[in-house]
C-alpha positions in Angstrom: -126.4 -154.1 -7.2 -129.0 -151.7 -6.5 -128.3 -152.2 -2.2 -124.2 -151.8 -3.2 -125.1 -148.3 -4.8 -127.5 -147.1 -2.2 -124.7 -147.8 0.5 -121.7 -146.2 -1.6 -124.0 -143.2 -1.6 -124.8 -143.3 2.2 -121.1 -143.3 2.6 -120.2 -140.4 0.0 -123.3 -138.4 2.0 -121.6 -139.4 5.6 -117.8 -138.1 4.5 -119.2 -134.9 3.5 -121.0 -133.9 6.6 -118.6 -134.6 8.6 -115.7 -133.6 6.7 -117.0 -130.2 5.9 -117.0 -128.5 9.3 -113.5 -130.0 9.8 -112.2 -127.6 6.9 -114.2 -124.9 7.6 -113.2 -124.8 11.2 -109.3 -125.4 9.9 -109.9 -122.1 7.7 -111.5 -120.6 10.8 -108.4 -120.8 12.5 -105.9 -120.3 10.0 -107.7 -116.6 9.1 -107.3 -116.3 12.9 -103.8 -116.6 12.9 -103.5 -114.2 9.7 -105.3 -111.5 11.8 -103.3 -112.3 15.1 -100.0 -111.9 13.5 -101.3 -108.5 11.6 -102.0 -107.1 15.2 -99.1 -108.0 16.9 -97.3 -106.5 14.3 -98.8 -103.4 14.2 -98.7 -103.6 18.5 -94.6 -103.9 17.8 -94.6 -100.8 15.4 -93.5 -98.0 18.3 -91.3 -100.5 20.4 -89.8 -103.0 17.4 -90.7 -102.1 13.9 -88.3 -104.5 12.7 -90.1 -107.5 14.2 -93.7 -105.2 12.4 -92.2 -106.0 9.0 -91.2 -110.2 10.0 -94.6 -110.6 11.2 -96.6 -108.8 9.1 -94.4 -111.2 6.1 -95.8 -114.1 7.6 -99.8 -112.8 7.7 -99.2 -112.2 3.6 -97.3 -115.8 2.9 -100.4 -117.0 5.1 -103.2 -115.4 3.9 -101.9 -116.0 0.3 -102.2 -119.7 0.6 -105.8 -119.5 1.8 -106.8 -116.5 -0.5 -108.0 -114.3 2.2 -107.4 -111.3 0.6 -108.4 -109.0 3.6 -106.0 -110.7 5.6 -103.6 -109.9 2.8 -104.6 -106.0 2.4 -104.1 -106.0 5.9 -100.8 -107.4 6.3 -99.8 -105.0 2.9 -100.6 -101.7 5.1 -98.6 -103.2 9.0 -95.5 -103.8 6.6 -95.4 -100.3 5.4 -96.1 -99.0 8.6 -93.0 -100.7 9.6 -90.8 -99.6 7.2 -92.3 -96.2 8.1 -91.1 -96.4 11.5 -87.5 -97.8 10.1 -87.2 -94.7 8.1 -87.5 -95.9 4.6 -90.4 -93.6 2.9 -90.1 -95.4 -0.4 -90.8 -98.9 0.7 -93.7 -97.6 3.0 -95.1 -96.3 0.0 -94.8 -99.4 -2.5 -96.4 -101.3 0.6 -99.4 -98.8 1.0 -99.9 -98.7 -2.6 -100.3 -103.1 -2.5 -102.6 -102.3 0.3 -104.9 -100.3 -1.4 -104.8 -101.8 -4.2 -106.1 -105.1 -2.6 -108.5 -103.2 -0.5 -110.4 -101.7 -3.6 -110.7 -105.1 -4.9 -112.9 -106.2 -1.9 -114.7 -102.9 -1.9 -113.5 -102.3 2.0 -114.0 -98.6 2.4 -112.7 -98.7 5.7 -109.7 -100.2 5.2 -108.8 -97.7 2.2 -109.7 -94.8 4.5 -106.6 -96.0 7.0 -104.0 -96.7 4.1 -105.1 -93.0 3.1 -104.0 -91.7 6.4 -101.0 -93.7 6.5 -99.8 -92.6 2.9 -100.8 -89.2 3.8 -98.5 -89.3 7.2 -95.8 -90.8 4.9 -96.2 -87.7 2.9 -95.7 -85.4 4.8 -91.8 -86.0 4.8 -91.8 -84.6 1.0 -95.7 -82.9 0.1 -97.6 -81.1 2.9 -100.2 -81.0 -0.1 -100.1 -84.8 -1.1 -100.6 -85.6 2.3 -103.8 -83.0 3.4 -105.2 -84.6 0.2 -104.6 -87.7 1.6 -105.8 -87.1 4.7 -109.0 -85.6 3.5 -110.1 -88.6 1.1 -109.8 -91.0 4.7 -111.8 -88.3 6.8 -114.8 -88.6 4.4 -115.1 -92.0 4.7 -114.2 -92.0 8.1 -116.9 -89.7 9.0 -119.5 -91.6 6.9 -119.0 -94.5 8.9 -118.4 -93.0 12.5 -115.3 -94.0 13.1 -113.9 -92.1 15.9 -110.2 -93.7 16.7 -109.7 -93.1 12.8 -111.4 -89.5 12.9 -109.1 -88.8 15.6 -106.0 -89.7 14.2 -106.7 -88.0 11.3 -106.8 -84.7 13.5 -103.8 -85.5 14.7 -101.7 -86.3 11.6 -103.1 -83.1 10.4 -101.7 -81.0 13.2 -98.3 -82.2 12.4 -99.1 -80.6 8.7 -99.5 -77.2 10.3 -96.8 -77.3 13.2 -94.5 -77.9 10.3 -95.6 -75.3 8.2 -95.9 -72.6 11.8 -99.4 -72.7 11.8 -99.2 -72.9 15.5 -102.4 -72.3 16.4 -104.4 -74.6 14.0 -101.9 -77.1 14.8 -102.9 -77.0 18.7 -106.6 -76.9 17.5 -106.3 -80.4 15.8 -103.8 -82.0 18.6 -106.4 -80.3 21.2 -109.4 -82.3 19.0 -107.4 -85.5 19.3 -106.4 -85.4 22.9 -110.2 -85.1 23.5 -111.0 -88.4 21.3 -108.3 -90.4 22.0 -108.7 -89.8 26.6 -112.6 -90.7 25.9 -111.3 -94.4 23.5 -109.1 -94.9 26.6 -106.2 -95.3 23.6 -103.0 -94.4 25.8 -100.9 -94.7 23.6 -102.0 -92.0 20.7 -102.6 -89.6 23.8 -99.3 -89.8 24.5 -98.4 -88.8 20.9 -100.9 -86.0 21.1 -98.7 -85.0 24.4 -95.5 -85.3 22.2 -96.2 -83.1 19.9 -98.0 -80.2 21.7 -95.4 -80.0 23.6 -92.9 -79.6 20.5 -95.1 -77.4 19.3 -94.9 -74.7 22.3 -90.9 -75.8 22.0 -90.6 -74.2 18.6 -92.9 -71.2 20.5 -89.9 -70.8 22.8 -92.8 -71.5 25.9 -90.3 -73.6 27.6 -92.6 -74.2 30.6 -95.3 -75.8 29.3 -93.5 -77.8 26.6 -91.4 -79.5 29.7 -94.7 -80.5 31.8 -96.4 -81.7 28.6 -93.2 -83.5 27.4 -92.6 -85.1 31.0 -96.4 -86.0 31.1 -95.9 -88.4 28.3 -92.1 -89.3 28.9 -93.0 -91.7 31.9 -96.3 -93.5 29.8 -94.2 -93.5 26.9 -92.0 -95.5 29.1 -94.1 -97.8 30.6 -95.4 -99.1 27.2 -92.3 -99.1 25.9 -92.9 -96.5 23.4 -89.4 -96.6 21.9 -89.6 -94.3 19.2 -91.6 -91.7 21.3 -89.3 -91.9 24.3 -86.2 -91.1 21.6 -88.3 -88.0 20.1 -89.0 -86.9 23.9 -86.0 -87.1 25.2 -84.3 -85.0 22.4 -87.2 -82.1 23.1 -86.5 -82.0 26.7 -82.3 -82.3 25.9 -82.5 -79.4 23.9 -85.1 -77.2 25.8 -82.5 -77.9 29.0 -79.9 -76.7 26.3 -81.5 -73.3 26.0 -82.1 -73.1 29.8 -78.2 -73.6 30.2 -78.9 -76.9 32.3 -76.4 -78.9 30.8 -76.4 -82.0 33.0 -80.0 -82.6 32.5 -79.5 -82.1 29.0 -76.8 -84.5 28.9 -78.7 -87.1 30.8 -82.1 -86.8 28.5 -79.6 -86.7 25.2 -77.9 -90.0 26.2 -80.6 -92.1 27.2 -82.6 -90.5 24.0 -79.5 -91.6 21.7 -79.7 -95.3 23.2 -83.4 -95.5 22.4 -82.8 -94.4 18.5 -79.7 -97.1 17.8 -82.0 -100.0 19.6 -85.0 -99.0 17.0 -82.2 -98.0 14.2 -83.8 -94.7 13.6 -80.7 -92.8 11.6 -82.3 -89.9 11.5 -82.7 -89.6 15.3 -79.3 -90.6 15.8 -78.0 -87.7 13.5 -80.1 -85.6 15.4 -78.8 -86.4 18.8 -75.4 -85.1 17.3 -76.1 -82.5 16.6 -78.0 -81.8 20.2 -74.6 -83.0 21.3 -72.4 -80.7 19.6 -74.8 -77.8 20.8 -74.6 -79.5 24.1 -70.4 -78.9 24.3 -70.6 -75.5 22.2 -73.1 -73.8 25.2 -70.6 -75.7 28.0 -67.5 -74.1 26.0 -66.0 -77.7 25.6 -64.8 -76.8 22.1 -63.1 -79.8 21.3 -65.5 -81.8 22.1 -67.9 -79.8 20.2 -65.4 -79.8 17.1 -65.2 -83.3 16.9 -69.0 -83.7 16.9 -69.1 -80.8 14.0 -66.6 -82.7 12.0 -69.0 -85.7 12.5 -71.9 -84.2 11.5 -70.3 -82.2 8.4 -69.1 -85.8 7.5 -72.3 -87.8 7.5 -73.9 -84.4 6.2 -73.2 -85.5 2.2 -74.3 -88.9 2.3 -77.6 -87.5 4.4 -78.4 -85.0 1.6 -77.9 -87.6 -1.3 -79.7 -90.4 0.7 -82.8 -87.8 1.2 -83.0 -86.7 -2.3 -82.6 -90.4 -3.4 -85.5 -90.6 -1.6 -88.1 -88.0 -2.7 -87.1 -89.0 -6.1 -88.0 -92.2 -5.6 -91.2 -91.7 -3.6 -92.0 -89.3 -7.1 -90.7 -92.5 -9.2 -93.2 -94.7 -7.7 -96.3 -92.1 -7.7 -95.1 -91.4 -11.3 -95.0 -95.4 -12.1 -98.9 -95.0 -10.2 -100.4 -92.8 -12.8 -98.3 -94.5 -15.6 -100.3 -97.5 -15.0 -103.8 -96.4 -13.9 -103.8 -94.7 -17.4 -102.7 -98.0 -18.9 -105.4 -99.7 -17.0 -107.8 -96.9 -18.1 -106.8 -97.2 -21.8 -107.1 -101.0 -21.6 -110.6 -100.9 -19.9 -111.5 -98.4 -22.6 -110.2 -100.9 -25.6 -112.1 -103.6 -23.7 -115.4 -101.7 -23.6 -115.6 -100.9 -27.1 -114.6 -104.6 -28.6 -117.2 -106.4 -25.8 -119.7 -103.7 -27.9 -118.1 -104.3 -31.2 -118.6 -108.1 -30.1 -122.1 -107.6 -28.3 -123.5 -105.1 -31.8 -122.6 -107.9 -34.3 -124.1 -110.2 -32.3 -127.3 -108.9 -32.1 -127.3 -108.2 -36.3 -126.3 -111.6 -36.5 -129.5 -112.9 -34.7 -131.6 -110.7 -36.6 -130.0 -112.0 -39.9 -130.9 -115.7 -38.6 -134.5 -114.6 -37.5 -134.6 -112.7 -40.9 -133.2 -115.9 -43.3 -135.9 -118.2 -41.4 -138.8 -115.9 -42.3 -138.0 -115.2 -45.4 -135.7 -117.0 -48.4 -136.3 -114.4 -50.9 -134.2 -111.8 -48.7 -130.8 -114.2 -48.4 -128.9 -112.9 -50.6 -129.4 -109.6 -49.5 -128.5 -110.9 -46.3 -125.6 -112.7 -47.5 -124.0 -109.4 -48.5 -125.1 -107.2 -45.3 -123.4 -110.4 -43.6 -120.1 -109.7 -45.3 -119.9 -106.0 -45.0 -120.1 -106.6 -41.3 -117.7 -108.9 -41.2 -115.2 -106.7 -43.3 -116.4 -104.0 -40.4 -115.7 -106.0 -37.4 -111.9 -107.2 -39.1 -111.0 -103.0 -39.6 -112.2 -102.6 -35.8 -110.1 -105.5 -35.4 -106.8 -104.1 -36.9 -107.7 -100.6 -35.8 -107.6 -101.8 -32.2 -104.2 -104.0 -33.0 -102.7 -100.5 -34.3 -103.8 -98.6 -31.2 -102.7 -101.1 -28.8 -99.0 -101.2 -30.8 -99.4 -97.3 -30.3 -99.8 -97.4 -27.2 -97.0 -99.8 -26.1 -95.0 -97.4 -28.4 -95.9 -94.6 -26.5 -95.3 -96.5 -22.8 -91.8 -97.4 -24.2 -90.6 -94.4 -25.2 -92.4 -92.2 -22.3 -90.7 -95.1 -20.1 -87.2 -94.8 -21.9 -87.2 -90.6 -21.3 -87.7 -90.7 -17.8 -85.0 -92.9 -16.9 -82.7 -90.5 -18.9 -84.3 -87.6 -17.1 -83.8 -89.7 -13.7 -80.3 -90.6 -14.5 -79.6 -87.1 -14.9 -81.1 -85.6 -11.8 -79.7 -88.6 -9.7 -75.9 -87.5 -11.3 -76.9 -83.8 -11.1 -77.6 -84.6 -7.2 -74.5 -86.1 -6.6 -72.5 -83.4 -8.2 -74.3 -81.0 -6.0 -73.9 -83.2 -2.9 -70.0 -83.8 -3.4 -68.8 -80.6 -5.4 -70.6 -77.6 -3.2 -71.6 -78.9 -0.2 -67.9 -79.9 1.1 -66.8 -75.7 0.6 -70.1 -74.5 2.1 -69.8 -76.8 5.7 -65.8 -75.3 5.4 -67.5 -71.8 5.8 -70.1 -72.6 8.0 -67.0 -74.2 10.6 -64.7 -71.2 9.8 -67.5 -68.9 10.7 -68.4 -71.3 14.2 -64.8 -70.8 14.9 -64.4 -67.2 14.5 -67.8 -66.7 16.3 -65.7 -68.4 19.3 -62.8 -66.4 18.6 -60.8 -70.0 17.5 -59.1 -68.2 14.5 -57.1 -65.5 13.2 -60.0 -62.9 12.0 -57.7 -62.1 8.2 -56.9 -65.8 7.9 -60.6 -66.2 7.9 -61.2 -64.5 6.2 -58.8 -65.4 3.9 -59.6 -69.1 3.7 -63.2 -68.1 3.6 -62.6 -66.1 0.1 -60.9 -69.1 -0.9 -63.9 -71.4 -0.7 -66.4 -68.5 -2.0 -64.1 -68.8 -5.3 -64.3 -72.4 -5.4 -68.0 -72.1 -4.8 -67.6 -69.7 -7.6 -66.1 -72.0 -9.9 -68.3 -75.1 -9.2 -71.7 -73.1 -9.6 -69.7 -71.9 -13.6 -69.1 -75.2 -13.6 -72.2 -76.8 -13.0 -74.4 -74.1 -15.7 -71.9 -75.0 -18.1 -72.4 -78.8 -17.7 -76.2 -78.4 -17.6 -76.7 -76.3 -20.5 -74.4 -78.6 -22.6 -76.9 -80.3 -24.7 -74.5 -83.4 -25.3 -73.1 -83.6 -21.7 -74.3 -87.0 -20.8 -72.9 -87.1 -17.0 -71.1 -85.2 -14.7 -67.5 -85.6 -13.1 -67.6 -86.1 -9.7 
């Protein structure tokens, strides 16, 4: 018996040697394959951000199974950096937020500091403010760790802040900082975006010259790494710079090959863009029909553009809102949490002393008897206090939850009475005043039809103060 025991154990001994390394090389490999397919995702972001998002699907449903929770941070941040490049801010967002959220779990500092520059680049669609706030919380720990490709983007998501706000020259110090750090990592690719944007910069600065031999310095490496979304942003530069230069075929060339590149990535914003480049295009050659059709275009998709943008700020607010909604919860909660584990850890400690004091002396039980049950009536008030505040608080949560979906309803009807009610008589005026620029209409019937739509301007604006101040008005008409 004792010989059958001593060889069972042998065996048990034997399968776990060798059985070990086996799953620990299997997990090896499997966290390998979490990490390829977050790469190669981000690597598809500027050519196919659709295929960003599929891979960076299968890293999570991966790195879920095996609980590798970096994996999963990871793959959180490539999917919202392809919905970034697919135009849709408020899924970028909910993504970046996961992200972060799994990153602070780990303690990963570095990982936070690029989901801070990423959510600050998605901001700067909506808050110039949000976003240098963002981009300042990644630069500190960027710094702290010496992380120059990080450091360096930073500058140069921060030059875009001031090139949108015409702070030219603090803009070119930033994309002039990056250039630098970017040519000594050898990363091509972000030079070429530093090359990009300079030379929008001096676009806007009507410097014609040296936005075309910055622009055409990154068009062809933008094009031999197939640099979709660059190559669309280009081209539209250069088409529109060749505009103002009056060299229409050029333009023409740059605006068609740049309008190809936006439909293969599905950038709709790009591809409104390039009509409008194109309507300037046949207004400067004098090809007014042609240029009126692409007005009527633009003016048509110019409704649904407006309502789709303000859908989105509000809901990029929505989910910052829902953010601090439930960080304050989760403050509360830890605060409730703190005071029952003292509650729990105070009446602990009297109870030991009661104990020590009942062995050492009998005399004193009854006394202790009593000091037992006061405490015990304590602890049951803390314990219906706390029941009280907790049904308080999901009291207050409800409600506070209730009032702003009212308060979004409204402004989400309020915007699509402003999107269908005023902006179809203001694009009227702004064609009637492109036509009689061109000399394309009587000047009095202008005029004329122009009053027309300042009085129904008139009467939507009466409209639309009456509506608002009307305390029971629950909706507008559309």
């Amino acid at each position: 018996m004792k010989k059958t025991c001593i060889i069972l154990l042998l065996i048990v001994v034997s399968v776990n040697i060798y059985a070990t390394p086996t799953l620990q090389q299997t997990t090896g490999k499997d966290t390998t394959e979490v990490n390829t397919l977050n790469k190669n995702g981000y690597d598809n972001r500027l050519a196919k951000p659709t295929e960003t998002i599929i891979a960076a699907k299968k890293a999570l449903e991966l790195a879920v199974k095996l609980d590798y929770k970096k994996g999963i941070a990871e793959a959180y941040r490539v999917q919202g950096i392809g919905e970034y490049y697919l135009n849709r801010p408020d899924s970028a967002l909910n993504r970046y937020f996961d992200a972060l959220n799994q990153y602070e779990k780990i303690n990963d500092e570095l990982g936070k500091a690029k989901v801070l520059n990423n959510i600050g680049n998605l901001y700067q669609l909506v808050d110039s403010e949000k976003a240098l706030e963002n981009f300042g919380k990644a630069e500190v720990i960027a710094k702290k760790y010496n992380q120059t490709a990080l450091i360096a983007s930073l500058h140069l998501n921060i030059g875009n802040i001031y090139n949108r706000k015409t702070m030219y020259n603090s803009a070119l110090d930033h994309y002039t900082k990056a250039y630098a750090l970017f040519t000594k990592l050898n990363d091509v690719v972000n030079m070429v975006h530093c090359l990009e944007n300079m030379g929008g910069l001096y676009y806007y600065q009507r410097d014609y010259k040296r936005a075309k031999d910055l622009l055409l310095q990154a068009y062809p490496k933008a094009k031999d790494l197939d640099m979709n979304s660059s190559i669309a942003a280009i081209n539209m530069t250069l088409a529109d710079i060749y505009i103002a230069e009056n060299n229409f075929d050029e333009a023409e060339k740059y605006i068609k090959e740049g309008k190809s590149y936006s439909e293969l990535i599905h950038n709709e914003k790009d591809i409104y863009d390039y009509k409008h480049s194109s309507y300037e295009l046949e207004k400067r050659r004098k090809n007014y029909e042609k240029a009126l059709d692409y007005l009527i275009d633009i003016y048509k998709n110019d409704s649904s553009g407006y309502k789709s943008n303000v859908s989105t700020r509000l809901s990029l607010l929505q989910n910052e809102q829902n953010r601090l909604v439930n960080f304050y919860a989760a403050q509360k909660k830890e605060e409730i949490s703190r005071i029952y584990f003292w509650s729990v850890t105070v009446t602990a400690g009297l109870l030991v002393i009661v104990i020590f004091l009942l062995v050492g002396s009998v005399k004193r039980k009854a006394t202790t008897n009593l000091q037992l049950q006061e405490l015990n009536g304590e602890i049951s008030r803390q314990k219906d206090n706390l029941d009280r505040i907790n049904h308080h608080l999901e009291e207050i949560i409800d409600e506070r939850t209730k009032d702003l979906q009212v308060k979004n309803k409204k402004l989400s009807e309020y915007s699509s009475y402003l999107s269908h009610q005023i902006r179809g008589p203001i694009a009227t005026l702004k064609g009637l005043m492109n036509l009689e620029k061109e000399g394309l209409v009587d000047k009095q019937e202008c005029i004329t039809m122009m009053d027309k739509c300042v009085s129904e301007i008139d009467e939507k604006i009466i409209e639309m103060s009456d509506m608002l101040h009307d305390p029971g008005k629950t909706g507008f008409s559309s």
